[in-house]
mmCIF entry with sequence, helices, sheets and N, C-alpha, C, O atoms, coordinates in Angstrom:
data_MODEL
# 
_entry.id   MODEL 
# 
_entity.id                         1 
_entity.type                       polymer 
_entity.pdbx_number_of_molecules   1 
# 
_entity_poly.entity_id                      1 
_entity_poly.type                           'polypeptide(L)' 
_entity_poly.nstd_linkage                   no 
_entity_poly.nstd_monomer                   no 
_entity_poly.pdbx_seq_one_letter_code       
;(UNK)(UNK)(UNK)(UNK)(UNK)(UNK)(UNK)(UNK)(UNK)(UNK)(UNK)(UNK)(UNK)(UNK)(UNK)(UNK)
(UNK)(UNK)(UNK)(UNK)(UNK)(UNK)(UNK)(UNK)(UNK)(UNK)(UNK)(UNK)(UNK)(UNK)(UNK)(UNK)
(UNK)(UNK)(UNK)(UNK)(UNK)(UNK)(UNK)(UNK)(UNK)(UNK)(UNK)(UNK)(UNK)(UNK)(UNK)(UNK)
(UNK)(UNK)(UNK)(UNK)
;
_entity_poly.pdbx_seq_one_letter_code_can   XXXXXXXXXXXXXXXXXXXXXXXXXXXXXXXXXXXXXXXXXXXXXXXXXXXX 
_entity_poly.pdbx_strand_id                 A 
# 
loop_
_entity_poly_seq.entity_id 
_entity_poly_seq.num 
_entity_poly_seq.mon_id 
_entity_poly_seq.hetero 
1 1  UNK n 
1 2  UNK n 
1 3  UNK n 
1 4  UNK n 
1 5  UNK n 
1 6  UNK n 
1 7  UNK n 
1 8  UNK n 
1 9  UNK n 
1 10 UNK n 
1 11 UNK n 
1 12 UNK n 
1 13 UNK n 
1 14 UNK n 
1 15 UNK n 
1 16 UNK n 
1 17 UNK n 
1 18 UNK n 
1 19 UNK n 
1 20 UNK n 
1 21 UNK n 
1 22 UNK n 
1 23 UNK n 
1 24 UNK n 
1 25 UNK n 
1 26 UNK n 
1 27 UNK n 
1 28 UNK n 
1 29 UNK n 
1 30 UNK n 
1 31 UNK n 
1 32 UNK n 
1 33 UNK n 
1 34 UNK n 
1 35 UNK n 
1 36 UNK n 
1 37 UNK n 
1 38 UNK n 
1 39 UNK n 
1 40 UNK n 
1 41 UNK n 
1 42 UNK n 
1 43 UNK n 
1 44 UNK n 
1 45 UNK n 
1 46 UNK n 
1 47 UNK n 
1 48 UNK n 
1 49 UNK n 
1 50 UNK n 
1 51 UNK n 
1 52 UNK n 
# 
_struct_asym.id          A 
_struct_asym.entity_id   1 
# 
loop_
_struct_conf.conf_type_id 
_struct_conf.id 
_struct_conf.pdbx_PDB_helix_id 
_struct_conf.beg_label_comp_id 
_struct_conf.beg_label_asym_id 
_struct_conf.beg_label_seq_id 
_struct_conf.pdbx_beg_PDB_ins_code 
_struct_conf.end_label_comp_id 
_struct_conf.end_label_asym_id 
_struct_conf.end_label_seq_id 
_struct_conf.pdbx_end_PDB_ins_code 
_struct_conf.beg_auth_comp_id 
_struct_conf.beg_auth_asym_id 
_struct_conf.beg_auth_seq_id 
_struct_conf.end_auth_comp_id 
_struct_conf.end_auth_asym_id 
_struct_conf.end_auth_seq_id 
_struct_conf.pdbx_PDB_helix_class 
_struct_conf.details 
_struct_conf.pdbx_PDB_helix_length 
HELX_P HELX_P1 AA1 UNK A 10 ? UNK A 12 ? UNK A 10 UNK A 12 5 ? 3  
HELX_P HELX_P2 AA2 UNK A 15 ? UNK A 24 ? UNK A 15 UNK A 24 1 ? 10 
HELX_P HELX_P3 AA3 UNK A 25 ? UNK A 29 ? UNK A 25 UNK A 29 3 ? 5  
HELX_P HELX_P4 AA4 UNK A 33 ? UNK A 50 ? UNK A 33 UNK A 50 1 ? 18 
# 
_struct_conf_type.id          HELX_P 
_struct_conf_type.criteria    ? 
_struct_conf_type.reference   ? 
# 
loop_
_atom_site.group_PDB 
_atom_site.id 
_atom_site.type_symbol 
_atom_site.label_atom_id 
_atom_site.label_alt_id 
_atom_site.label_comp_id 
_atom_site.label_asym_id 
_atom_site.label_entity_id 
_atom_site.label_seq_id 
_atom_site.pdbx_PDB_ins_code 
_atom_site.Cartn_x 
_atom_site.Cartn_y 
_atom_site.Cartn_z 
_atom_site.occupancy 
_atom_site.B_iso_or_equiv 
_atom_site.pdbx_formal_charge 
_atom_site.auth_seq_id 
_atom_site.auth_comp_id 
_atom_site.auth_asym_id 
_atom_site.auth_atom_id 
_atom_site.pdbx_PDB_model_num 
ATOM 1   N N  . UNK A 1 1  ? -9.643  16.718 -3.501  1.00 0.00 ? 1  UNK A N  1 
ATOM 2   C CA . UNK A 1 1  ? -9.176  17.699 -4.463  1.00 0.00 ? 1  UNK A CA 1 
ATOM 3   C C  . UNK A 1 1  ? -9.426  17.169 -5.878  1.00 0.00 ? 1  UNK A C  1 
ATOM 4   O O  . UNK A 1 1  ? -9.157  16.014 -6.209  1.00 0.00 ? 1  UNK A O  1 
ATOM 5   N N  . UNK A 1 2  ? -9.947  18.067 -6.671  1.00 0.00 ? 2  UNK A N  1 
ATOM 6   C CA . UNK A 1 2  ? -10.212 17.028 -8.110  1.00 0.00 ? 2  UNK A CA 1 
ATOM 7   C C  . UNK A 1 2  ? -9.035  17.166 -9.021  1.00 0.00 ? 2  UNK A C  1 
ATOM 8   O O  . UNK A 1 2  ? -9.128  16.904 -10.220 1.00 0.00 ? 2  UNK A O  1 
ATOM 9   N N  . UNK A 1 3  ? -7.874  17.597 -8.432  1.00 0.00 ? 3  UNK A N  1 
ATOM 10  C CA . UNK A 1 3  ? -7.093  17.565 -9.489  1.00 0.00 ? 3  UNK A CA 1 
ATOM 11  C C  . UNK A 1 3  ? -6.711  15.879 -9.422  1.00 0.00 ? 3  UNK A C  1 
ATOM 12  O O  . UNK A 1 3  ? -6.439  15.245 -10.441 1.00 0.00 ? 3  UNK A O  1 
ATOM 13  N N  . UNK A 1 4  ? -6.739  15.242 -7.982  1.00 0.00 ? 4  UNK A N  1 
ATOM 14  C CA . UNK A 1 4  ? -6.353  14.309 -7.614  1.00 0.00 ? 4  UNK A CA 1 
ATOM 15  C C  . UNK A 1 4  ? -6.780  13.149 -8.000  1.00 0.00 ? 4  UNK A C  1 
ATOM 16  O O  . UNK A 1 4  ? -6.008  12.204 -8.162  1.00 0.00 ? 4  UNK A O  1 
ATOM 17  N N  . UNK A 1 5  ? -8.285  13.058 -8.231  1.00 0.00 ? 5  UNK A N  1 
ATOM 18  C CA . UNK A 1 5  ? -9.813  12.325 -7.987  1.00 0.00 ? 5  UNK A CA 1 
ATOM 19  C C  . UNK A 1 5  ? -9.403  11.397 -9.048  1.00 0.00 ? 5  UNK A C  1 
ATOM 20  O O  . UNK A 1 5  ? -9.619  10.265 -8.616  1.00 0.00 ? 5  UNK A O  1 
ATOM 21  N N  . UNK A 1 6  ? -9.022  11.353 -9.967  1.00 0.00 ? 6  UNK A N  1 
ATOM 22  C CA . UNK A 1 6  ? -8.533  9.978  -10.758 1.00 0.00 ? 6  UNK A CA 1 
ATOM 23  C C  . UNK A 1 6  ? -6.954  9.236  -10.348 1.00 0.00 ? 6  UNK A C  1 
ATOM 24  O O  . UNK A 1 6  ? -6.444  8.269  -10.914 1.00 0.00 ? 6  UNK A O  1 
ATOM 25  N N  . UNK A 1 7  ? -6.601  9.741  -9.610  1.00 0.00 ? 7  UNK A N  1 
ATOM 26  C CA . UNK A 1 7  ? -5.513  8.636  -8.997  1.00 0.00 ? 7  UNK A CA 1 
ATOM 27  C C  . UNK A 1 7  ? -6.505  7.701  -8.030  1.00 0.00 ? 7  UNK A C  1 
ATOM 28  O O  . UNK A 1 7  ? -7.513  8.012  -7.394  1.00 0.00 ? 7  UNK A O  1 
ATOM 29  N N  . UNK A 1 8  ? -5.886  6.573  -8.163  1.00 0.00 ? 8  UNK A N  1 
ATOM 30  C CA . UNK A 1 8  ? -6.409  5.199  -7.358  1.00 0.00 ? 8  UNK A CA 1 
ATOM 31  C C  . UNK A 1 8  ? -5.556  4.980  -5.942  1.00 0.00 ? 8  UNK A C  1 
ATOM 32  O O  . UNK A 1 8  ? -5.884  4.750  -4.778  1.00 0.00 ? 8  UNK A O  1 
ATOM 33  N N  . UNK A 1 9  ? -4.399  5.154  -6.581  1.00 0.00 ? 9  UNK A N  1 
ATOM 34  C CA . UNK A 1 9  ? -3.253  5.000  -5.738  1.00 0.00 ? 9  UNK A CA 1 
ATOM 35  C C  . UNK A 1 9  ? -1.899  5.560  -5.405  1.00 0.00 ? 9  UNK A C  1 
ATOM 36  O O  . UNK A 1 9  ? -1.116  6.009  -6.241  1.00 0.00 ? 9  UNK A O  1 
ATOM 37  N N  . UNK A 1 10 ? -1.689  5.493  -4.089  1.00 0.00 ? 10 UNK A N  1 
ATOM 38  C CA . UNK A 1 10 ? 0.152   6.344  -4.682  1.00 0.00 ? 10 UNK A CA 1 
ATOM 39  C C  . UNK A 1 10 ? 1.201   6.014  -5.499  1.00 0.00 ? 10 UNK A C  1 
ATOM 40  O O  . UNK A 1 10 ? 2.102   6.782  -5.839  1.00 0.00 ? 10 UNK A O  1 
ATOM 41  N N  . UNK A 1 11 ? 1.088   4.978  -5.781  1.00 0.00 ? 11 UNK A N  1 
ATOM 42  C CA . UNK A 1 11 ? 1.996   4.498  -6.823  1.00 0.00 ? 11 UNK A CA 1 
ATOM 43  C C  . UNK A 1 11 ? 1.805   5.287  -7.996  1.00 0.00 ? 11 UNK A C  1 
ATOM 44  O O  . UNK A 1 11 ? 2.708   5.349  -8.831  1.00 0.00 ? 11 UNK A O  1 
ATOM 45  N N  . UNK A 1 12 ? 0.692   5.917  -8.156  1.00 0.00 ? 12 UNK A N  1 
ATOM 46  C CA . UNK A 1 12 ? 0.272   6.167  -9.696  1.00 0.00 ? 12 UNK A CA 1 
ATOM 47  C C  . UNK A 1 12 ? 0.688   7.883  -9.704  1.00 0.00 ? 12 UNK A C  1 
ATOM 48  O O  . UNK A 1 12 ? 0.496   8.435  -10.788 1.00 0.00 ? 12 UNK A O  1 
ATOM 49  N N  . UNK A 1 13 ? 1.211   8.707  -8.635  1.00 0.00 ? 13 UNK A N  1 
ATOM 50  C CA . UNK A 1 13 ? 1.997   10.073 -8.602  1.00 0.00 ? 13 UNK A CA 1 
ATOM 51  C C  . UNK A 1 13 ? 2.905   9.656  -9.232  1.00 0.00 ? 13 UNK A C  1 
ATOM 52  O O  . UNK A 1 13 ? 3.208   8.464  -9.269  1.00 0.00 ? 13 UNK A O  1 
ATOM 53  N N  . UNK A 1 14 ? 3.606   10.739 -9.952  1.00 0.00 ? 14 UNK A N  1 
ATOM 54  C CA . UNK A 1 14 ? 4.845   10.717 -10.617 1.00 0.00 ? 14 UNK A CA 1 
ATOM 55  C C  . UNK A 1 14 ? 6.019   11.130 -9.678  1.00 0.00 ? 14 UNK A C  1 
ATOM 56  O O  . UNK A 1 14 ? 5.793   12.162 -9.046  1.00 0.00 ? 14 UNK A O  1 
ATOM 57  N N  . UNK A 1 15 ? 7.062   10.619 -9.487  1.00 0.00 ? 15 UNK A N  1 
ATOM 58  C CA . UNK A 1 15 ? 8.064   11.446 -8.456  1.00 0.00 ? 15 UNK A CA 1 
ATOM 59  C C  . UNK A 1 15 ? 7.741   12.959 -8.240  1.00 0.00 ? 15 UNK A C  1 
ATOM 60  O O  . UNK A 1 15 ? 7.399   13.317 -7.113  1.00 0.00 ? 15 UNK A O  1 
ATOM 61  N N  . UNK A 1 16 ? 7.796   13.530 -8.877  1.00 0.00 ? 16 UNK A N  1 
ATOM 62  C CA . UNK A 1 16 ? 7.501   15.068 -9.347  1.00 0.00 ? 16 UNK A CA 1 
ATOM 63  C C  . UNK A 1 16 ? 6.222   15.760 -8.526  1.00 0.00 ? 16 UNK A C  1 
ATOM 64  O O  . UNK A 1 16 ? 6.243   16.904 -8.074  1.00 0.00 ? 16 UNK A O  1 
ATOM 65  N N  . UNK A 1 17 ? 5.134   14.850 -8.432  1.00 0.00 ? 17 UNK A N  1 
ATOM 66  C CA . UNK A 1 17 ? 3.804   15.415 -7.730  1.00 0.00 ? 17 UNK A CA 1 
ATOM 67  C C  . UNK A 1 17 ? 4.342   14.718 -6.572  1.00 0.00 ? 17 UNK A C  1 
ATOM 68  O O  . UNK A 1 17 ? 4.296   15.604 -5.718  1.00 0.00 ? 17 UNK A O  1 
ATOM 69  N N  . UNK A 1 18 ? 4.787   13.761 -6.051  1.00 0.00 ? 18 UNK A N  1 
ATOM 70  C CA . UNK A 1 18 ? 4.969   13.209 -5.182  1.00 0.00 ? 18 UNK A CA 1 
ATOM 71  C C  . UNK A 1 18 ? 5.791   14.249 -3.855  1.00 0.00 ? 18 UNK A C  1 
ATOM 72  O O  . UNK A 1 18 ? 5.657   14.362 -2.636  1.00 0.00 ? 18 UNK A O  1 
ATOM 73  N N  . UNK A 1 19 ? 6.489   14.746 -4.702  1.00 0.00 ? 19 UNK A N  1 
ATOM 74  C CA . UNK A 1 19 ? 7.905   15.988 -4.316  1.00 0.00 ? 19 UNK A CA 1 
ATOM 75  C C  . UNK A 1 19 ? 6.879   17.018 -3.701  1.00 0.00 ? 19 UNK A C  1 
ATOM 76  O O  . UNK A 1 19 ? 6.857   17.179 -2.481  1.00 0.00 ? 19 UNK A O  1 
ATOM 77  N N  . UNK A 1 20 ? 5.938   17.792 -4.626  1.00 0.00 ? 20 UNK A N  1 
ATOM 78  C CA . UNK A 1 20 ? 5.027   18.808 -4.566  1.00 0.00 ? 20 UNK A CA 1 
ATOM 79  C C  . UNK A 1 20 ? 4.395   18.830 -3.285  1.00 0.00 ? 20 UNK A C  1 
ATOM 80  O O  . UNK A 1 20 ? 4.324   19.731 -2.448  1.00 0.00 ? 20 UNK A O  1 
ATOM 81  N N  . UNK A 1 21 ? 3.854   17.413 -3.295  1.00 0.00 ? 21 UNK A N  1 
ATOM 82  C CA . UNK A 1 21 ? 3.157   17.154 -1.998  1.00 0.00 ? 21 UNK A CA 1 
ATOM 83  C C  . UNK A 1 21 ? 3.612   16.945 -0.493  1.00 0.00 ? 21 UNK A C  1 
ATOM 84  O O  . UNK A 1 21 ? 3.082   17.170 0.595   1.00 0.00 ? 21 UNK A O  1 
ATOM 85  N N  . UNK A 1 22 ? 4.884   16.391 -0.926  1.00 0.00 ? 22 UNK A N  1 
ATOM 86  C CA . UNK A 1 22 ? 6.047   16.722 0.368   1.00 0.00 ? 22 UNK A CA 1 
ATOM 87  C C  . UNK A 1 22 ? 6.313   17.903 0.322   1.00 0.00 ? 22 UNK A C  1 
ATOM 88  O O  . UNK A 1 22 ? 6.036   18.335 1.441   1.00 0.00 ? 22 UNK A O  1 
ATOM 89  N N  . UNK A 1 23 ? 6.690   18.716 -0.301  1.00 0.00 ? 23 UNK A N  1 
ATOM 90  C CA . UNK A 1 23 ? 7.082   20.031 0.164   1.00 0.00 ? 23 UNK A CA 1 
ATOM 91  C C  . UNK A 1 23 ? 5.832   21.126 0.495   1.00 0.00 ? 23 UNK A C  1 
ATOM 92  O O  . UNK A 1 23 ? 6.010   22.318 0.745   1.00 0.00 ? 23 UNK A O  1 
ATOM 93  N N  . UNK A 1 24 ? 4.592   20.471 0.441   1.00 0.00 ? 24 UNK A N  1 
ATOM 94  C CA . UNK A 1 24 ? 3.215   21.236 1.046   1.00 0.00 ? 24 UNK A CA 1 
ATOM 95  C C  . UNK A 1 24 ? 3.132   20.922 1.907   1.00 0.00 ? 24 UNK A C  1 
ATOM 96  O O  . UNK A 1 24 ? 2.987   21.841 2.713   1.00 0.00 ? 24 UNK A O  1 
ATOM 97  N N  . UNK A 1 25 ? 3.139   19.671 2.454   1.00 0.00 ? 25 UNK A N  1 
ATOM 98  C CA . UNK A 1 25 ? 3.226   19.417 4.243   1.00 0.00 ? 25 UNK A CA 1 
ATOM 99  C C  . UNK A 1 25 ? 4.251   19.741 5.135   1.00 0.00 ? 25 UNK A C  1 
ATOM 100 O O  . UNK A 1 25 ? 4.308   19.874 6.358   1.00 0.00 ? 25 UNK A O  1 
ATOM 101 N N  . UNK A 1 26 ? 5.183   19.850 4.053   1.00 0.00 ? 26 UNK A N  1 
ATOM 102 C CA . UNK A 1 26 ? 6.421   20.307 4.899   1.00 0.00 ? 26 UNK A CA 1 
ATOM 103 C C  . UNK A 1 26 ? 6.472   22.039 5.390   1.00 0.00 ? 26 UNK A C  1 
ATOM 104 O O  . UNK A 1 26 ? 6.760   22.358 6.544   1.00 0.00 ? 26 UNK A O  1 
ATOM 105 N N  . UNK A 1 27 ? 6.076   23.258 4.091   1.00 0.00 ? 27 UNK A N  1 
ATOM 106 C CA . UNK A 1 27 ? 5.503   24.256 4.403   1.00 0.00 ? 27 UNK A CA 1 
ATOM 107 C C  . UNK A 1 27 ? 4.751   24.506 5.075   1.00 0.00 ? 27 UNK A C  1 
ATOM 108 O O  . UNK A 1 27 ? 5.075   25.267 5.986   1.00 0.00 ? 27 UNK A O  1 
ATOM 109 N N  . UNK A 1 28 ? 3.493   24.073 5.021   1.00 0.00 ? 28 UNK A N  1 
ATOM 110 C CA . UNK A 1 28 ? 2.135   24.709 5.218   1.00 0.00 ? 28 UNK A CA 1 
ATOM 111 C C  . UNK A 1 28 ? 1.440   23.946 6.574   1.00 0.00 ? 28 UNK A C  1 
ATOM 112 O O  . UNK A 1 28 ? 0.817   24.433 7.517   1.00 0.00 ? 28 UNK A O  1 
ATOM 113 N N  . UNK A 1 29 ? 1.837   22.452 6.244   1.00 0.00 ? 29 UNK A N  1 
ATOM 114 C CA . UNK A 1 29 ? 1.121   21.455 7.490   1.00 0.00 ? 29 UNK A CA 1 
ATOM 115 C C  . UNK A 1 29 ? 2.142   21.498 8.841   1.00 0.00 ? 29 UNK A C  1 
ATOM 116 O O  . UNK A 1 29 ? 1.755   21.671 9.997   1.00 0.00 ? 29 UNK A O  1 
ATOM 117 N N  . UNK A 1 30 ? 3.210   21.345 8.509   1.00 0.00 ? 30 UNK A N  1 
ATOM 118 C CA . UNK A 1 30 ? 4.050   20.815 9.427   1.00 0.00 ? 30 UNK A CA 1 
ATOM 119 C C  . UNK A 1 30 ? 4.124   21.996 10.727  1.00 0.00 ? 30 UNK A C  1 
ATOM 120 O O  . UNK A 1 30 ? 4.133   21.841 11.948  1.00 0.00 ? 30 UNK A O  1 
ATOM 121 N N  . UNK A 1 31 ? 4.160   22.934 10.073  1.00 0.00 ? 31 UNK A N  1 
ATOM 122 C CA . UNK A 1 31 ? 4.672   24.684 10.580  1.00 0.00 ? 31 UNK A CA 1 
ATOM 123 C C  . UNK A 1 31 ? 3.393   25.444 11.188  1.00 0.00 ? 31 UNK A C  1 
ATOM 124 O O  . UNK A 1 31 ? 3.506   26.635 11.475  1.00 0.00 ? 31 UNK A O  1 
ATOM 125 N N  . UNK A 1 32 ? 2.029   24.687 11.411  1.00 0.00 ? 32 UNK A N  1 
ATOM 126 C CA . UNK A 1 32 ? 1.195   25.494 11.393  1.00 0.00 ? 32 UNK A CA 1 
ATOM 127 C C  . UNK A 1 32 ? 0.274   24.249 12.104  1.00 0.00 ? 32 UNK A C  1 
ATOM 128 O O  . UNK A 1 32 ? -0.422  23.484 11.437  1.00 0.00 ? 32 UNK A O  1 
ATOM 129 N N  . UNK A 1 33 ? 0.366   24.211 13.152  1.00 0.00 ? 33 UNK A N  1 
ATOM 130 C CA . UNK A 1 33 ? -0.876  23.414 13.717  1.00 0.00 ? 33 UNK A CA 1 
ATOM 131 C C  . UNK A 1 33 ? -2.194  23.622 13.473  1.00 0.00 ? 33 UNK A C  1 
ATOM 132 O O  . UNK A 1 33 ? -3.030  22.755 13.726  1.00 0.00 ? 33 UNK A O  1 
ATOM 133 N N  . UNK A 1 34 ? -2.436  24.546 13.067  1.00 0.00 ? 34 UNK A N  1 
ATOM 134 C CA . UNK A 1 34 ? -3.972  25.019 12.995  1.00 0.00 ? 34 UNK A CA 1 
ATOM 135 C C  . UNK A 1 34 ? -4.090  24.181 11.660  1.00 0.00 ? 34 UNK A C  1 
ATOM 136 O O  . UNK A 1 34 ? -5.038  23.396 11.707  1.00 0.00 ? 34 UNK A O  1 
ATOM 137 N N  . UNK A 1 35 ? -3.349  24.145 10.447  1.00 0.00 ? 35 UNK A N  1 
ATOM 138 C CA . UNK A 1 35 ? -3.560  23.779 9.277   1.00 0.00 ? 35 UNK A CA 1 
ATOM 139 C C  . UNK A 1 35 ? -3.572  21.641 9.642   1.00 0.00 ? 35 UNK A C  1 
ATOM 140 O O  . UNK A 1 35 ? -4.213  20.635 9.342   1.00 0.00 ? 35 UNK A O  1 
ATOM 141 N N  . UNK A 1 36 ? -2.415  22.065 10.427  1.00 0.00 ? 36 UNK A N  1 
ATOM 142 C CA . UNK A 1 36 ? -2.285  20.086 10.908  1.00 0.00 ? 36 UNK A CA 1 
ATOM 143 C C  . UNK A 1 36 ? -4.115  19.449 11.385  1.00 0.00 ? 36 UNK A C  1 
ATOM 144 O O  . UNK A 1 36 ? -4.815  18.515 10.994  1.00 0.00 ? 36 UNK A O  1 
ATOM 145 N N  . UNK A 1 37 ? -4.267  20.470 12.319  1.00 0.00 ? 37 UNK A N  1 
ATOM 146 C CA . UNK A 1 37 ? -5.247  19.970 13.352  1.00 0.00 ? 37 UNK A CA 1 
ATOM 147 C C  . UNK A 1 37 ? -6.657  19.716 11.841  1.00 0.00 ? 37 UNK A C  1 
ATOM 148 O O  . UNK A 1 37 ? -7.214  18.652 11.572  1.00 0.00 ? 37 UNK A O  1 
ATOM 149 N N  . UNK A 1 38 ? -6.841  20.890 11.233  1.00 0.00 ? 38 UNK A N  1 
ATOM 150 C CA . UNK A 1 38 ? -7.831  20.801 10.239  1.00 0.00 ? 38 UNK A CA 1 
ATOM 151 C C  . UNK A 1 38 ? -7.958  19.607 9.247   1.00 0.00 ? 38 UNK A C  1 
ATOM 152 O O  . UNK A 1 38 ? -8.949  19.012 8.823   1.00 0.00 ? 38 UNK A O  1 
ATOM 153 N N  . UNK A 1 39 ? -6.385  19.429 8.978   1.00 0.00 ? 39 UNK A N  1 
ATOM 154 C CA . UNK A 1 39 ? -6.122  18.085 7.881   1.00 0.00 ? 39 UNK A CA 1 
ATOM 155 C C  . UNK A 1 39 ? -6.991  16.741 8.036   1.00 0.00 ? 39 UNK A C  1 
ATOM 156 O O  . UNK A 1 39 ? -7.771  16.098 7.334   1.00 0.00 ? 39 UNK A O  1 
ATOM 157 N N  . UNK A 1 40 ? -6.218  16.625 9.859   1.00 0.00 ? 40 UNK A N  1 
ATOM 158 C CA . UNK A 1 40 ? -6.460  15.493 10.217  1.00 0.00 ? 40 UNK A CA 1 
ATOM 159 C C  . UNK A 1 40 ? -8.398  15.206 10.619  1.00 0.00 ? 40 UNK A C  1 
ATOM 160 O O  . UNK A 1 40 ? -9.118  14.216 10.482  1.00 0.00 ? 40 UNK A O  1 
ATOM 161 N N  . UNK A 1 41 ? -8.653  16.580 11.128  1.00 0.00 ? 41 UNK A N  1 
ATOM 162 C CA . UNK A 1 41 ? -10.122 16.281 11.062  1.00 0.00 ? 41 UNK A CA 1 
ATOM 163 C C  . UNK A 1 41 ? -10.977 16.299 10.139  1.00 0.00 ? 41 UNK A C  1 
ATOM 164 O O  . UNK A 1 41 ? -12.138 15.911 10.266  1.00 0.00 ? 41 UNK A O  1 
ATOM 165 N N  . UNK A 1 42 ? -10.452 16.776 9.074   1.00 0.00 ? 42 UNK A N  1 
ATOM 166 C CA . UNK A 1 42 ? -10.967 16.185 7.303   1.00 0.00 ? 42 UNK A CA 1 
ATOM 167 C C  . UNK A 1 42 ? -10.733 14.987 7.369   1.00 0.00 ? 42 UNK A C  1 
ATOM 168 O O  . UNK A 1 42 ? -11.790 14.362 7.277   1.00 0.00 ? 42 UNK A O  1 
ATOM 169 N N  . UNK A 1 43 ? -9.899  14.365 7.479   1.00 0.00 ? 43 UNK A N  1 
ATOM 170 C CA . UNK A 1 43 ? -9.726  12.948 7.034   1.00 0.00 ? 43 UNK A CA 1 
ATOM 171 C C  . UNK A 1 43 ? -10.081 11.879 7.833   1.00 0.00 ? 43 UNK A C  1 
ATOM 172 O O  . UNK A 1 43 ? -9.947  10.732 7.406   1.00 0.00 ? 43 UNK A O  1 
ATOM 173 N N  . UNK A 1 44 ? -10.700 12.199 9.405   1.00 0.00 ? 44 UNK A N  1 
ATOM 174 C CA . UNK A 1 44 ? -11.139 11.775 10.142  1.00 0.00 ? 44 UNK A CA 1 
ATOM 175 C C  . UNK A 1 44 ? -12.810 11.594 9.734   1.00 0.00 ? 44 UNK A C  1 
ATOM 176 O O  . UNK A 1 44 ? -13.336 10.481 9.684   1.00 0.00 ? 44 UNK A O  1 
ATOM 177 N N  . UNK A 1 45 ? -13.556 12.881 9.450   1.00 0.00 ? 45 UNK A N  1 
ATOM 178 C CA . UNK A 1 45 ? -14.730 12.972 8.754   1.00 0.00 ? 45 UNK A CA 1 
ATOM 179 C C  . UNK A 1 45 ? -14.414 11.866 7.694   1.00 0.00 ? 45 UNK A C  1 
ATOM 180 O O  . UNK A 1 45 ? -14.677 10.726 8.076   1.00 0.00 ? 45 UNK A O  1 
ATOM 181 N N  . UNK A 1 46 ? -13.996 11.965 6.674   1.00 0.00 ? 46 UNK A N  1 
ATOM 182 C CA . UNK A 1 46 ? -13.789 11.319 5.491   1.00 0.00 ? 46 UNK A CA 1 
ATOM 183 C C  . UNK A 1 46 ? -13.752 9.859  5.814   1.00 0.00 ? 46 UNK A C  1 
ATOM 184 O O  . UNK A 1 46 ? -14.477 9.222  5.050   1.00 0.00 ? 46 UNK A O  1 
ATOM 185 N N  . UNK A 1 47 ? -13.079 9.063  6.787   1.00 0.00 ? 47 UNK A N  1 
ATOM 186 C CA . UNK A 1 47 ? -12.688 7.813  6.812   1.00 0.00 ? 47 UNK A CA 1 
ATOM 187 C C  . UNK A 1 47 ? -14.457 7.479  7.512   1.00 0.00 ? 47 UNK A C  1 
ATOM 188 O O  . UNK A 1 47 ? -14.976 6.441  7.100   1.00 0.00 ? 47 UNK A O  1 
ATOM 189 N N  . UNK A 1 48 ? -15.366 8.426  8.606   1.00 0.00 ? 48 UNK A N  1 
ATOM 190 C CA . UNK A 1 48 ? -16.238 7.630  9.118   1.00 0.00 ? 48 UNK A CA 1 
ATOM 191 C C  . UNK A 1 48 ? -17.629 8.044  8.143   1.00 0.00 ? 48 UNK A C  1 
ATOM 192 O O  . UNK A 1 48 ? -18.685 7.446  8.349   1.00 0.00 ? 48 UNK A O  1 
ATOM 193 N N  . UNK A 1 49 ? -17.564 8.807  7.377   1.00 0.00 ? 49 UNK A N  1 
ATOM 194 C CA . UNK A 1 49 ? -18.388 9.343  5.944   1.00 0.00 ? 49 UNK A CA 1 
ATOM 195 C C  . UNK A 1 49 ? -18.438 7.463  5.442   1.00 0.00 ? 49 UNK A C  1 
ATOM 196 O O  . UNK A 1 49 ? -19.354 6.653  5.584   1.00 0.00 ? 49 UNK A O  1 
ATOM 197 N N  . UNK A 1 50 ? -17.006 7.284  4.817   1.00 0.00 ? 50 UNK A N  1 
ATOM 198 C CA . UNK A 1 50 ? -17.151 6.085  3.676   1.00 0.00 ? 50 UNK A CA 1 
ATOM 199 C C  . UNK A 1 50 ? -16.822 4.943  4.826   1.00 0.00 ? 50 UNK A C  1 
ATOM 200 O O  . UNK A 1 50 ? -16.594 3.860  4.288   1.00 0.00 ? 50 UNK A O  1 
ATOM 201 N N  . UNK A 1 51 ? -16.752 4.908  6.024   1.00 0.00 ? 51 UNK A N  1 
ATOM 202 C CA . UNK A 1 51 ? -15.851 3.114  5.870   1.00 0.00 ? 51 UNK A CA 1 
ATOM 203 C C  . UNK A 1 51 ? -17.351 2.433  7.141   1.00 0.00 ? 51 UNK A C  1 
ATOM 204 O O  . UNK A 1 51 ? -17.439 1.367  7.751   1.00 0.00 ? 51 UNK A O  1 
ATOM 205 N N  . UNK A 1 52 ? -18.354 3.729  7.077   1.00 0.00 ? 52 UNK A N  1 
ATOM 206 C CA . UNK A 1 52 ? -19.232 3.322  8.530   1.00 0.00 ? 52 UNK A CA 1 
ATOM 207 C C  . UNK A 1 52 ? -20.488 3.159  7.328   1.00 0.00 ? 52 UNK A C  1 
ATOM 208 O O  . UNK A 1 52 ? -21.626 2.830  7.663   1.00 0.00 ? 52 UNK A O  1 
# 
């Protein structure tokens, strides 16, 4: 997400975005497998994209 793309790390969210982002997984991911199942296979792509 490029709003994101200059954070390095989680430390560097402010409580506030930190909150935002819990309460999006908590809505949208948690409640909706279809949205879970998609997440995780983005980030599955993503980890063998950069770490292979």
């Amino acid at each position: 997400d490029p709003e994101y793309r200059h954070y390095n790390d989680i430390s560097e969210l402010s409580p506030h975005r930190l909150q935002e982002i819990k309460r999006f997984f908590e809505d949208c991911i948690l409640h909706n497998p279809i949205y879970l199942f998609s997440l995780l296979h983005a980030v599955a792509e993503y980890l063998i994209y950069y770490c292979i």
